[in-house]
N, C-alpha and C positions, 0 to 999 in steps of 0.2 A: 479539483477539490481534494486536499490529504485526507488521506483515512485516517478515522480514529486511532485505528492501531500503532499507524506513521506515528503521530503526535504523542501517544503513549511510548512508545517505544525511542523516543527522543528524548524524553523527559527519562526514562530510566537510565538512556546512556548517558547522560549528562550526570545524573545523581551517580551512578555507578563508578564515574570518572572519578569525582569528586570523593569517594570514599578511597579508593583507591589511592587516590593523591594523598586524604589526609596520614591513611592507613602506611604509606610508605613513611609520609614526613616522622610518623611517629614511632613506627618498629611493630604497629599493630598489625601483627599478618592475618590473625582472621578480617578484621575489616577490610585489610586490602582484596581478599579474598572474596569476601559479598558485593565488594564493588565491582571486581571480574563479571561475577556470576550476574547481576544486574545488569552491567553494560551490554552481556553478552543476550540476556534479556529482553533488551531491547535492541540489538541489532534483529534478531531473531521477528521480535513484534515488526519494525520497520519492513520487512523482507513479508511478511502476511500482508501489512498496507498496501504495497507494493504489486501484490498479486491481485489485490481486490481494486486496484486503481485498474490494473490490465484487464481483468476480468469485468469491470465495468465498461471501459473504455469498447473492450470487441462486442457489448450488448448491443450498445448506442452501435459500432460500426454494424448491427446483424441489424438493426431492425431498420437503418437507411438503404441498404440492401435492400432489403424485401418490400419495402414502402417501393422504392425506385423501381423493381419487377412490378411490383401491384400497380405504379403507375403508367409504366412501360406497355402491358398485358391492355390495360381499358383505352389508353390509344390505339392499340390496334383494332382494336375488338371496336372501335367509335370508326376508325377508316373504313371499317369492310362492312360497313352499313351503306344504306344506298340512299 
């Protein structure tokens, strides 16, 4: 699943692009200028998505760990019954 940030931060690099593009086509350097600063934006956002997909990702890998001890632990503790 993309983070929201991902998706945010795609939509600004693409918008950012595009100013930049128009901003050259036309000699306007402040816009090409906010299109920098935007795309840069959202590389920036994409790179937090990024970390929260990771940082999701090793929750779900910590808690099938700890399930798999938990269930690991009551087999044995079921074997050394008599």
């Amino acid at each position: 699943m993309a983070d929201k940030e991902k998706v945010k931060g795609k939509l600004n690099e693409a918008v950012g692009s595009v100013k930049q593009g128009i901003g050259s086509a036309t000699g306007d350097e402040r816009l090409q200028a906010e299109g920098q600063a935007q795309e840069a934006k959202g590389k920036g956002q994409g790179l937090v998505g990024d970390v929260k997909d990771k940082a999701r990702e090793a929750k779900e890998t910590a808690k099938g760990a700890v399930g798999a001890v938990k269930d690991a632990a009551h087999d044995e503790e079921r074997s050394r019954r008599p």
